[in-house]
OpenMM code with the backbone's topology and positions (N, CA, C; nanometers):
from openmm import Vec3, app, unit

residues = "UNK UNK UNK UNK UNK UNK UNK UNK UNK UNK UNK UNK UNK UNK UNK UNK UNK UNK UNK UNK UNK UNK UNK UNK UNK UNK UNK UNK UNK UNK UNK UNK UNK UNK UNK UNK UNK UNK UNK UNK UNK UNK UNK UNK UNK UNK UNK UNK UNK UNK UNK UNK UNK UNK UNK UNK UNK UNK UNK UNK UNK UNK UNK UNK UNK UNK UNK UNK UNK UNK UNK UNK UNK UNK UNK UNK UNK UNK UNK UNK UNK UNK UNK UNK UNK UNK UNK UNK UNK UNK UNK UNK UNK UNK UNK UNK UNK UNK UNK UNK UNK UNK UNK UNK UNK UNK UNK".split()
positions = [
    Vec3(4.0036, 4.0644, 1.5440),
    Vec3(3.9451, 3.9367, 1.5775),
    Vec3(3.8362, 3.9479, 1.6831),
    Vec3(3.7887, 4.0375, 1.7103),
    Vec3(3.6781, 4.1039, 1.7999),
    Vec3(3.5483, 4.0093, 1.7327),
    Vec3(3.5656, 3.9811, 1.6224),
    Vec3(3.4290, 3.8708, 1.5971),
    Vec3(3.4336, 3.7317, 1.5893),
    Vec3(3.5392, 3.6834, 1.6740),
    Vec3(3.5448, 3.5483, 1.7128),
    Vec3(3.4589, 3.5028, 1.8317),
    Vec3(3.4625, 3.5853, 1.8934),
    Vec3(3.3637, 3.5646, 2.0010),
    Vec3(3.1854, 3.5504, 1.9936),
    Vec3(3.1804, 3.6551, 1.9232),
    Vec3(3.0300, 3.6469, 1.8482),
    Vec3(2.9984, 3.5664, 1.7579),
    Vec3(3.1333, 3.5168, 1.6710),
    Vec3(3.0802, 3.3978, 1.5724),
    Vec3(3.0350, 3.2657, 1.6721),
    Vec3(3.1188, 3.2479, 1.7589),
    Vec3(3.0734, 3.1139, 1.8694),
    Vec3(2.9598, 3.1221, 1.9356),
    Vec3(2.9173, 3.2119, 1.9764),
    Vec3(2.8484, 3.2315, 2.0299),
    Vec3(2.6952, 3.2173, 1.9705),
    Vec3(2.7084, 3.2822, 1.8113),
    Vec3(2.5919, 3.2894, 1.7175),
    Vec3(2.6081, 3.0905, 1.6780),
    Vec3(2.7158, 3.0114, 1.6729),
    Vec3(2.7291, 2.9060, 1.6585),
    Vec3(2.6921, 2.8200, 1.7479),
    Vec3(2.6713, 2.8472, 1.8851),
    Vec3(2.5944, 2.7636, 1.9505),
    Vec3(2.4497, 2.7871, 1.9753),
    Vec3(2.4241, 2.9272, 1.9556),
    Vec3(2.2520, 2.9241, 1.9518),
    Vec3(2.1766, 2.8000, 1.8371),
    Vec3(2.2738, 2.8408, 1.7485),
    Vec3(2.2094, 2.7494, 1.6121),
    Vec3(2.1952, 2.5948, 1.6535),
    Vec3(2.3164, 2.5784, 1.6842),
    Vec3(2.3588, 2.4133, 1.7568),
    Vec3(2.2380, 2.3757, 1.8601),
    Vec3(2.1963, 2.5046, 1.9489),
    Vec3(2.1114, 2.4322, 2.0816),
    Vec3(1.9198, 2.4343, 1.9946),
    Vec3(1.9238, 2.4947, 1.9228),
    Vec3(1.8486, 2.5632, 1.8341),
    Vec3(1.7731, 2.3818, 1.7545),
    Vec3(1.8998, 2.3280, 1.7054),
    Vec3(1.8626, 2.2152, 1.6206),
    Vec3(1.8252, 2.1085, 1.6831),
    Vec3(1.8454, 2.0763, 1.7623),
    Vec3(1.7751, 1.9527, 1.7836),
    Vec3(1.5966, 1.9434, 1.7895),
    Vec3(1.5789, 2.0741, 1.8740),
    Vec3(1.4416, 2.0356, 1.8944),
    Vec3(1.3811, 2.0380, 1.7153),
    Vec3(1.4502, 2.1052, 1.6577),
    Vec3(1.3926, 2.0852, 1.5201),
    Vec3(1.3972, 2.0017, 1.4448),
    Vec3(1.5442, 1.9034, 1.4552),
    Vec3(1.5249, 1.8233, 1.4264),
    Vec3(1.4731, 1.6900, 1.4635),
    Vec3(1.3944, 1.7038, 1.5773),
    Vec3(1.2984, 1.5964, 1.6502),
    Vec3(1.1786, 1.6082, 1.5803),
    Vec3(1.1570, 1.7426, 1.5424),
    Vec3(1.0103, 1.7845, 1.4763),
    Vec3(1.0275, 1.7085, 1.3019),
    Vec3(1.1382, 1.7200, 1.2682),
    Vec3(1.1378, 1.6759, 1.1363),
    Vec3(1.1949, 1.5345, 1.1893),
    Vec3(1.2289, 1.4810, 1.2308),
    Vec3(1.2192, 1.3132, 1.2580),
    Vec3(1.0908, 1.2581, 1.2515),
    Vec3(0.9979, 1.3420, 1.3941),
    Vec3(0.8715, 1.2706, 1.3868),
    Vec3(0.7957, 1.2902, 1.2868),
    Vec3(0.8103, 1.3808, 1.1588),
    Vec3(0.7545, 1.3950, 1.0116),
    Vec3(0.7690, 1.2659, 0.9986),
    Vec3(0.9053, 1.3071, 0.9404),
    Vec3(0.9399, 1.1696, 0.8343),
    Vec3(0.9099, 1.0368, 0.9050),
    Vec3(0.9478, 1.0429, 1.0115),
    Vec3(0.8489, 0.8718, 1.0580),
    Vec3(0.7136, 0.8824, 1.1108),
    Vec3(0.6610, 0.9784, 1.0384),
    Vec3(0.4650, 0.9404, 1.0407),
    Vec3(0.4486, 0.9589, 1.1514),
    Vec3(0.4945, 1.0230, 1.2799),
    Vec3(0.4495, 0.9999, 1.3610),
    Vec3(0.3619, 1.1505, 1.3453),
    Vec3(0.3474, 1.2594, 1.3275),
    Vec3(0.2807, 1.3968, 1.3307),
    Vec3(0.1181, 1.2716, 1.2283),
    Vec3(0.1116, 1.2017, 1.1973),
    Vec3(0.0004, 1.1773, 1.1198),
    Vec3(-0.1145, 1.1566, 1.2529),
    Vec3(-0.0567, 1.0378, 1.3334),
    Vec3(-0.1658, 1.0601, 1.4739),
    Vec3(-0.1311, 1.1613, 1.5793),
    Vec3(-0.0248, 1.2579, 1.6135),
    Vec3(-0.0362, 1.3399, 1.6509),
    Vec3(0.0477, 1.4150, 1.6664),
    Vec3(0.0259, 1.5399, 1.7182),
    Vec3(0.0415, 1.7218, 1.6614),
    Vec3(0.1513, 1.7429, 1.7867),
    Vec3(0.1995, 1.8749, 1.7670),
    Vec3(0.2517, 1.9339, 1.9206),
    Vec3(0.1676, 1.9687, 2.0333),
    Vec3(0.0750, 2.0150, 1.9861),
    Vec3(-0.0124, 2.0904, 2.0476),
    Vec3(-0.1538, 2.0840, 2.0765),
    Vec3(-0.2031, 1.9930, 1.9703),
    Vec3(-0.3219, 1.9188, 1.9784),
    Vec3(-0.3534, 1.7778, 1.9365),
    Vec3(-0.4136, 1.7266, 1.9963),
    Vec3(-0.5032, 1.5817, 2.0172),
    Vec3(-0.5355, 1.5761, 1.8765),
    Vec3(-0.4891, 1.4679, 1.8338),
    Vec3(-0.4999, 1.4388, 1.6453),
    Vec3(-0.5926, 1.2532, 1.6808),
    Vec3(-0.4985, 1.1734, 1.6616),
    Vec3(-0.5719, 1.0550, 1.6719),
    Vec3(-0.5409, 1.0348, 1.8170),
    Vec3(-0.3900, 1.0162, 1.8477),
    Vec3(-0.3380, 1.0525, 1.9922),
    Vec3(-0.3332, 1.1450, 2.0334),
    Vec3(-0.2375, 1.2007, 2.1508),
    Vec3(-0.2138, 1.3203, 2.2694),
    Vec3(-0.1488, 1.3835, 2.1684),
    Vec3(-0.1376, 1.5361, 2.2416),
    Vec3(-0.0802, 1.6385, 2.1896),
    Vec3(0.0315, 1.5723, 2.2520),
    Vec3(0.1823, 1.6363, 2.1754),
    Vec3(0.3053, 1.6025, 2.2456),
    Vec3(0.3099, 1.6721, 2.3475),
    Vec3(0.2627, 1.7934, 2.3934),
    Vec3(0.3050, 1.8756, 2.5011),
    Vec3(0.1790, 1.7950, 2.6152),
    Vec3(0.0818, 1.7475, 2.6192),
    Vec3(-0.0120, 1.6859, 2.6939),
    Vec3(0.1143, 1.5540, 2.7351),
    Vec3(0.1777, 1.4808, 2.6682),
    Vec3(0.2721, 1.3979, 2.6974),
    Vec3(0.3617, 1.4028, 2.7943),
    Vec3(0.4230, 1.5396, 2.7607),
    Vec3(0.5203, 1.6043, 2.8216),
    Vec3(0.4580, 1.6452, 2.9518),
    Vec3(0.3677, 1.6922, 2.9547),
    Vec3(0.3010, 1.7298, 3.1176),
    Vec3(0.3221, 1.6343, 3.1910),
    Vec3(0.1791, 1.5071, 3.1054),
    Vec3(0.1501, 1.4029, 3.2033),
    Vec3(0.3346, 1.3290, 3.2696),
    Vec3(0.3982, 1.3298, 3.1881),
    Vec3(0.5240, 1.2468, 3.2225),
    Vec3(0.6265, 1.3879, 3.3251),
    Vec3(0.5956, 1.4707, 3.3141),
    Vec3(0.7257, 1.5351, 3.3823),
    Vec3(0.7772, 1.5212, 3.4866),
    Vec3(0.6930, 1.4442, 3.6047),
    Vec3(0.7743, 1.3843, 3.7272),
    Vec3(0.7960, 1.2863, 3.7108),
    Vec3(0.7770, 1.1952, 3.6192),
    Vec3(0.7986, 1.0399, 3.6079),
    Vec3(0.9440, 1.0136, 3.5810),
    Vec3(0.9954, 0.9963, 3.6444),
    Vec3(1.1990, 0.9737, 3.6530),
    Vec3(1.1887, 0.8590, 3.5484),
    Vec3(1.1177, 0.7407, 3.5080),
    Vec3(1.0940, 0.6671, 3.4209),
    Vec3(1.0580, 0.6937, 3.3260),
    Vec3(1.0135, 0.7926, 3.2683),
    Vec3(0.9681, 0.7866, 3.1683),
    Vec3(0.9780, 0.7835, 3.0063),
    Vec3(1.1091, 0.8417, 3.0117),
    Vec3(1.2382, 0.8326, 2.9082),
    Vec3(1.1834, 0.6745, 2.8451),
    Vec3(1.2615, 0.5728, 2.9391),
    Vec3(1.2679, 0.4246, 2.9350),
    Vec3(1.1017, 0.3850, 2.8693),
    Vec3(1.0134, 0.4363, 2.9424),
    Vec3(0.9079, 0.3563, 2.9265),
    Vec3(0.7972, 0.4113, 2.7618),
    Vec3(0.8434, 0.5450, 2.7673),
    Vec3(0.8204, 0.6331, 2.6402),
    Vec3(0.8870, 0.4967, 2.5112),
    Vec3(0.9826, 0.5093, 2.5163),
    Vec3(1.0490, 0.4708, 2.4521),
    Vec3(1.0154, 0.3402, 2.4019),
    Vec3(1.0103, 0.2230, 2.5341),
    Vec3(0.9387, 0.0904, 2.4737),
    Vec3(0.7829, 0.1418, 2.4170),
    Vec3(0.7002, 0.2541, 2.4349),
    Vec3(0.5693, 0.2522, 2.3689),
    Vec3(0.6052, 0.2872, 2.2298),
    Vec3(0.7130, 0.3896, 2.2052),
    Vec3(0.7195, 0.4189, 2.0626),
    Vec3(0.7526, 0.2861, 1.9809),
    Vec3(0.8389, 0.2669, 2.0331),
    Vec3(0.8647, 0.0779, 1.9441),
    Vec3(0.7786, -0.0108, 1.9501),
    Vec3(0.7285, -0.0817, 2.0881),
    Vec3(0.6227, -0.1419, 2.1064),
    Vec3(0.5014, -0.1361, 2.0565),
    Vec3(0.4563, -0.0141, 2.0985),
    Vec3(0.2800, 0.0244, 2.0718),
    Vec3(0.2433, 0.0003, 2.2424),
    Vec3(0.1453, 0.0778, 2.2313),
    Vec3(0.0825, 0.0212, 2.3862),
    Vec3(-0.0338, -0.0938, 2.3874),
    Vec3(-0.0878, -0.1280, 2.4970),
    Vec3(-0.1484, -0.2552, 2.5014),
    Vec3(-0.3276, -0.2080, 2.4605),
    Vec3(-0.4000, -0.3023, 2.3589),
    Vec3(-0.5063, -0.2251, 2.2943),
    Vec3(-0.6043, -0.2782, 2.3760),
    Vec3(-0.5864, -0.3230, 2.4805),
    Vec3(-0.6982, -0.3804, 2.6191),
    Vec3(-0.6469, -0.2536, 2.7110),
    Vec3(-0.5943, -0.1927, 2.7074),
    Vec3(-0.5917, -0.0614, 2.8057),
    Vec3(-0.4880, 0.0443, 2.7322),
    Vec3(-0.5561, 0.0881, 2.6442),
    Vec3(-0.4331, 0.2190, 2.6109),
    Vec3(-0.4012, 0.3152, 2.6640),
    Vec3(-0.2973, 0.4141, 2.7113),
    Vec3(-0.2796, 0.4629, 2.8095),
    Vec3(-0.3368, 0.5969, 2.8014),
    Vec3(-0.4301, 0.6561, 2.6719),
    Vec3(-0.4636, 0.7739, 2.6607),
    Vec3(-0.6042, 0.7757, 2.6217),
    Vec3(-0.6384, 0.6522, 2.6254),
    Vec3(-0.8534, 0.6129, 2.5794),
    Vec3(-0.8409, 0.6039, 2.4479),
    Vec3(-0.9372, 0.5369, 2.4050),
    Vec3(-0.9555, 0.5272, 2.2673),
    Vec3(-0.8716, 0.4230, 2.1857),
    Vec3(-0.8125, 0.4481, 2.1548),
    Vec3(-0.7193, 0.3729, 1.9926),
    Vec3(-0.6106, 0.3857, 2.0704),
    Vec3(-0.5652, 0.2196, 2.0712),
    Vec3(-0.3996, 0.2501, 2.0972),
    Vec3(-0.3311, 0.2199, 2.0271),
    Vec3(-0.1930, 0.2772, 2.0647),
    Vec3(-0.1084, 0.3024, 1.9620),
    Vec3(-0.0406, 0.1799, 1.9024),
    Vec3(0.0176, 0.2421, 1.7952),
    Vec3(0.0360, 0.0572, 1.7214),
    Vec3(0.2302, 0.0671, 1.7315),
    Vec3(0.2990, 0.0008, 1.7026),
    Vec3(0.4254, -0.0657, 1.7569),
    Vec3(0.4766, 0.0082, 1.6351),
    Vec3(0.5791, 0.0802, 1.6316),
    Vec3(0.7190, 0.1515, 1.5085),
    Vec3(0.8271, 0.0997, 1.5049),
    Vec3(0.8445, -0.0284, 1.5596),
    Vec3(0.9742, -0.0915, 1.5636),
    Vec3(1.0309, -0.1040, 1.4562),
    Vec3(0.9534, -0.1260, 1.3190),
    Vec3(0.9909, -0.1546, 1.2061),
    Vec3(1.0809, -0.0482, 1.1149),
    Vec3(0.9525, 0.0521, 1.1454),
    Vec3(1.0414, 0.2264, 1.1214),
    Vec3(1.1037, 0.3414, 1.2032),
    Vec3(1.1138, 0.2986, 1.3346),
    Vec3(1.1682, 0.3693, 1.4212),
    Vec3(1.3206, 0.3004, 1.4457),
    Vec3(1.4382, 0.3241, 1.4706),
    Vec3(1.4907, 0.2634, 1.5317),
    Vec3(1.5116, 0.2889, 1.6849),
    Vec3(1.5532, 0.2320, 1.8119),
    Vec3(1.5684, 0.2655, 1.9561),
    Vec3(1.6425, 0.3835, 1.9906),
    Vec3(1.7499, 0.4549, 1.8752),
    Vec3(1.8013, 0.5934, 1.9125),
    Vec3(1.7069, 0.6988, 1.8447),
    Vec3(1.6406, 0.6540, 1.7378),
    Vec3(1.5407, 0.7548, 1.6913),
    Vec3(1.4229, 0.7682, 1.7589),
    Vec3(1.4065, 0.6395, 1.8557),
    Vec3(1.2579, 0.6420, 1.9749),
    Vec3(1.3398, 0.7082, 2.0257),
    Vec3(1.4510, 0.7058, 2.1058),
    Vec3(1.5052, 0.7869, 2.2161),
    Vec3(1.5009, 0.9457, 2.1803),
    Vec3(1.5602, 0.9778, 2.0740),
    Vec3(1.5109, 1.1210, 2.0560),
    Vec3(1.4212, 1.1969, 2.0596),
    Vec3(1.3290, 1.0963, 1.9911),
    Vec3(1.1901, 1.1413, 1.9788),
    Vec3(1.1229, 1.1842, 2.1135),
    Vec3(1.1476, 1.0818, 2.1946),
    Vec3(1.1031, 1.0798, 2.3484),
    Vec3(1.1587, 1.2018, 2.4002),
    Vec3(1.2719, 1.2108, 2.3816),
    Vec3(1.3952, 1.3588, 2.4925),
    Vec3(1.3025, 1.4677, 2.4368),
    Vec3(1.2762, 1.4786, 2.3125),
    Vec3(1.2123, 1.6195, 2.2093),
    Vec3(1.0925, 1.6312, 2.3286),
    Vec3(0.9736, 1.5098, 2.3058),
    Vec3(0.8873, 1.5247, 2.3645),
    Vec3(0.8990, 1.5721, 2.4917),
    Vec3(0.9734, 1.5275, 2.5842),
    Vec3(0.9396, 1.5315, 2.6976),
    Vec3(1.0246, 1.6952, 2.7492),
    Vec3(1.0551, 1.7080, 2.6422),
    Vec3(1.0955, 1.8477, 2.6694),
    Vec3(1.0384, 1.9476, 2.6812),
    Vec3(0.8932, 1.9598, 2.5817),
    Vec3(0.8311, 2.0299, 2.5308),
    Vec3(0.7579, 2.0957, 2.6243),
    Vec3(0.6938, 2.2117, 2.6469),
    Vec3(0.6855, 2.2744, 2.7715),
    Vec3(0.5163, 2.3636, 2.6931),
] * unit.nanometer
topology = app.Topology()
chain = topology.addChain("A")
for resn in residues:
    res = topology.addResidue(resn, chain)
    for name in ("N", "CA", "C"):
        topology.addAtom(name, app.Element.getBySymbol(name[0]), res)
């Protein structure tokens, strides 16, 4: 039984492994990769430009979150240009919340 230990072990890499992937295939399937990328400026921010600008913001979870549902305000968008439009319809508030944790993880 010397490979019980290594099976758990290979079982939680996989486990810590999935989420961020499956944040990446969330924001597929809800359109969000259409205005923007991980890594680069598409219509919006790169997600990792996100993740910067927010990393001391103790708020930002919360406030991420009302923009993914909301949209931001198109008299001042918070990144220039085109702001973002409201996903309430196809997002739900635990799938903004994920989406947000993925992002703001991203390094």
């Amino acid at each position: 039984m010397k490979f019980l230990p290594s099976m758990a072990l290979a079982a939680l890499a996989i486990t810590a492994a999935t989420p961020a992937l499956a944040s990446l295939d969330l924001a597929t399937k809800k359109a969000c990769m259409a205005c923007h990328s991980v890594d680069n400026k598409v219509v919006g921010p790169a997600y990792k430009e996100v993740a910067k600008r927010y990393a001391a913001d103790k708020t930002a979870e919360a406030k991420l979150v009302q923009t993914v549902l909301k949209g931001s305000d198109p008299k001042k968008p918070n990144w220039g240009g085109m702001a973002m439009p409201a996903n309430k319809d196809r997002v739900s508030e635990a799938e903004a919340k994920q989406l947000v944790k993925w992002i703001l993880s991203l390094k």
